[in-house]
C-alpha positions in Angstrom: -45.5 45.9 -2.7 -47.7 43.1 -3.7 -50.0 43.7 -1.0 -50.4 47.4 -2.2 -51.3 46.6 -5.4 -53.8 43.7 -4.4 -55.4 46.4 -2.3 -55.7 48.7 -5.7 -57.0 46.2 -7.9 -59.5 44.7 -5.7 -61.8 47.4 -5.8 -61.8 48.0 -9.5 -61.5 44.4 -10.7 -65.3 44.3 -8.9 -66.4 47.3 -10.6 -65.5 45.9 -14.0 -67.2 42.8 -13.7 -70.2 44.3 -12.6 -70.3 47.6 -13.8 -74.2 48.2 -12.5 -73.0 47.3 -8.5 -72.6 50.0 -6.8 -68.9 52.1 -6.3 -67.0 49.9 -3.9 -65.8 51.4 -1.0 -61.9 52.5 0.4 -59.4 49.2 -0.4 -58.2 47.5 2.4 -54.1 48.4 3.5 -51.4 46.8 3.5 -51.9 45.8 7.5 -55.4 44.6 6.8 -54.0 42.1 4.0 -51.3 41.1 6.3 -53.7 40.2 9.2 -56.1 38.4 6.4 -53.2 36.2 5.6 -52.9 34.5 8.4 -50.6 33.6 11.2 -48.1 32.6 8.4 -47.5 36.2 7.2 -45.3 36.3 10.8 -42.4 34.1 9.7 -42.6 35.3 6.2 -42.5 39.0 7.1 -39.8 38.2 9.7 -37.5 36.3 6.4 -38.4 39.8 4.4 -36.7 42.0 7.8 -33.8 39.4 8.1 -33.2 39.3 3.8 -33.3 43.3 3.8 -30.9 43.4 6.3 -28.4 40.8 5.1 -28.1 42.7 1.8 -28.0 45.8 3.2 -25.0 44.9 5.3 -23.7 42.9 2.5 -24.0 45.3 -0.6 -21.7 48.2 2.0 -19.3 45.7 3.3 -19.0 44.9 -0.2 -18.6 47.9 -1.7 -16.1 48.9 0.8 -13.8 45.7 0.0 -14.1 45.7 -3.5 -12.7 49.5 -3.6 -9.3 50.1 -5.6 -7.2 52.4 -5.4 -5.0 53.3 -8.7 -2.5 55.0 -6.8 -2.0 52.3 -4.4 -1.4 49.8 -7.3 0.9 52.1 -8.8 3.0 53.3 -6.0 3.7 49.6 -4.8 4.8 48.5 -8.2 7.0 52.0 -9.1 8.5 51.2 -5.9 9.3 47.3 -6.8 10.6 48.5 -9.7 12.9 51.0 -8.3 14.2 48.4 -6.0 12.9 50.5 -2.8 11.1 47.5 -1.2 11.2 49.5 2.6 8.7 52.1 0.8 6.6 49.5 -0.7 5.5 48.5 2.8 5.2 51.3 4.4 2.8 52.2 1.4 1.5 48.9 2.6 0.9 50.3 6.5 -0.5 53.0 5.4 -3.4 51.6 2.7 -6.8 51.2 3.4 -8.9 48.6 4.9 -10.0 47.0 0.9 -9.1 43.5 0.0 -7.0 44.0 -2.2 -4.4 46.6 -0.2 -4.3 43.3 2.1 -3.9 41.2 -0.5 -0.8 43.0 -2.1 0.6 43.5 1.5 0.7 39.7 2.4 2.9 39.4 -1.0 5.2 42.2 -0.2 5.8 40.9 3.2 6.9 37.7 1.9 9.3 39.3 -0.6 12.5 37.6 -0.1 10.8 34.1 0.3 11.0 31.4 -2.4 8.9 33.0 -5.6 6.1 29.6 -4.7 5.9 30.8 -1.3 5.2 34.0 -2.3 2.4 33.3 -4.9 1.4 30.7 -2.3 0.9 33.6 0.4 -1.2 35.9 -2.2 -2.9 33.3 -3.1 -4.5 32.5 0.4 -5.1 35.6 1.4 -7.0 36.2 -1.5 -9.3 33.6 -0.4 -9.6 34.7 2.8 -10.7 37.8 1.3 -13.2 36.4 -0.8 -14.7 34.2 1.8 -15.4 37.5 4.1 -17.0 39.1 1.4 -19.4 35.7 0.7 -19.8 35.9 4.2 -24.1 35.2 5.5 -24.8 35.3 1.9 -25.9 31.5 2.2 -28.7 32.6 4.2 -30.0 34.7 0.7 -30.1 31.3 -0.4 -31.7 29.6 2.6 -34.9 32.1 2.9 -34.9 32.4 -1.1 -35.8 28.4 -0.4 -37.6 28.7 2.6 -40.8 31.6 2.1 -42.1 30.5 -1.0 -42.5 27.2 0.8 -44.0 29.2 3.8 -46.4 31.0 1.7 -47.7 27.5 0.0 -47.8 25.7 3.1 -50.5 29.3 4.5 -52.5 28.5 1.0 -52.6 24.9 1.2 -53.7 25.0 5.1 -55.7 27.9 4.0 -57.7 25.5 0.9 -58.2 22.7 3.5 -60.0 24.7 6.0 -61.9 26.5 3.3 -63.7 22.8 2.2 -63.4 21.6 5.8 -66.0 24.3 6.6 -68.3 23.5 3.5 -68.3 19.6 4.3 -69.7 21.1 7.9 -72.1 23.3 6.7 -73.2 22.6 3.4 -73.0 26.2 1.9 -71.2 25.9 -1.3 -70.9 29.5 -1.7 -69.1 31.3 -4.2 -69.0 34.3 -2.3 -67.5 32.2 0.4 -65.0 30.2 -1.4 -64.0 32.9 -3.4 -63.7 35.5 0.1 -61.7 32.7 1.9 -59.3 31.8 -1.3 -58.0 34.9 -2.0 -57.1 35.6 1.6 -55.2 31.9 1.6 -53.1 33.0 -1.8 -51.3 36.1 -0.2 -49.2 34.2 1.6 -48.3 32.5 -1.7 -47.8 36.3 -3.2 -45.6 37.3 0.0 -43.8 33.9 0.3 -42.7 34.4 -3.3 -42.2 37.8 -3.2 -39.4 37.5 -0.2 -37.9 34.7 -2.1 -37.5 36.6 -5.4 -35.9 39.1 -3.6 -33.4 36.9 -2.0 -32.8 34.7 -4.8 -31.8 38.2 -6.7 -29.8 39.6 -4.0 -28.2 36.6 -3.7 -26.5 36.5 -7.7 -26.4 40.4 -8.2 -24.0 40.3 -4.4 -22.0 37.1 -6.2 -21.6 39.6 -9.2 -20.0 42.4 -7.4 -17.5 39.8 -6.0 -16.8 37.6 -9.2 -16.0 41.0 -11.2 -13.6 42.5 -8.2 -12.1 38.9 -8.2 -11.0 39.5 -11.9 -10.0 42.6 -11.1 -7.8 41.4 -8.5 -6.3 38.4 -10.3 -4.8 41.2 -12.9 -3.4 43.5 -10.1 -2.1 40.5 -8.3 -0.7 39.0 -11.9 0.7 42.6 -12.7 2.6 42.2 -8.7 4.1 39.2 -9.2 5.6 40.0 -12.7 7.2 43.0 -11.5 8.7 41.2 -8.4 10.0 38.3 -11.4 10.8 41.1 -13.7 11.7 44.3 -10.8 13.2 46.1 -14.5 9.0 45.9 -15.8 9.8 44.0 -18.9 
């Protein structure tokens, strides 16, 4: 995306500062500004392919876990209440694969156990589930660290051969300097680009899991006073 809209603005940032030059040509491509940044643009566009597909994966994996079912809720604790605990586990069986059908399951399996052990069992499995859905998220945060860095390291190496080739030939060009610093400050653009993205990815995935946790803390509260109180009150 930044590339694209360097390619568009090129062309009429020239016209505008010299509007007697003549009407610049096509704007380069994305592909040509790639190449033009440099052997550096490889590691940052492979980040971009690996951050795309981490929250790709992550967001439906996600959205799968953090499903719930009313019904399900319901049915286990009208069955608590009624005593019918047999029912309550075959509703259990027969639940789909979201967190928190596993979570209520692992409680309704220890029914019968010390009330501690019980809350104990929820408890960890709760975790468990949490942990899968955090799951390769730290990597958001490791390329969120690591392109920007990428992209600084192309300009700066980019810079130093810019003046390395004036101190050899003496041609303090504008033109030149100008040509050869632009091309240097794309990977800066894409470096930071990929790590915004990440870095965004990163909280708006911790978001969908923070607000199904609360979520499930409620159900699991609601599970464990009907188990202490089978009458509901």
């Amino acid at each position: 995306m930044l590339a694209f809209l360097l390619a568009q603005i090129e062309p009429a940032a020239a016209t505008a500062a010299n509007p007697n030059a003549p009407a610049p040509g096509p704007g380069m491509n994305i592909f040509d500004l790639m190449v033009k940044g440099g052997p550096i643009m490889i590691p940052i566009g492979l980040l971009s392919l690996w951050c795309i597909y981490i929250i790709i994966e992550r967001y439906l994996s996600i959205k799968k876990a953090t499903k719930i079912d009313s019904q399900f809720v319901a049915g286990i604790n009208s069955n608590l209440i009624q005593g019918n605990i047999t029912a309550a586990k075959a509703l259990c069986s027969t639940a789909s694969g979201a967190a928190l059908p596993r979570v209520i399951s692992a409680g309704v399996n220890s029914i019968g156990q010390p009330m501690a052990d019980i809350e104990s069992s929820l408890e960890t499995v709760a975790n468990m589930e949490i942990k899968e859905m955090e799951r390769n998220m730290e990597y958001l945060g490791v390329i969120a660290g690591i392109a920007p860095m990428l992209g600084f390291i192309g300009t700066i190496a980019g810079i130093i051969k810019i003046f390395y080739d004036i101190a050899q030939t003496e041609n303090i060009s504008i033109s030149i300097i100008a040509g050869g610093l632009y091309q240097k400050m794309l990977t800066s653009g894409a470096g930071l680009a990929v790590g915004i993205m990440a870095y965004a990815a990163y909280h708006l995935l911790n978001m969908m899991i923070d607000r199904f946790s609360l979520k499930m803390e409620r159900n699991v509260y609601e599970f464990v006073k009907t188990i202490k109180s089978p009458s509901g009150k």
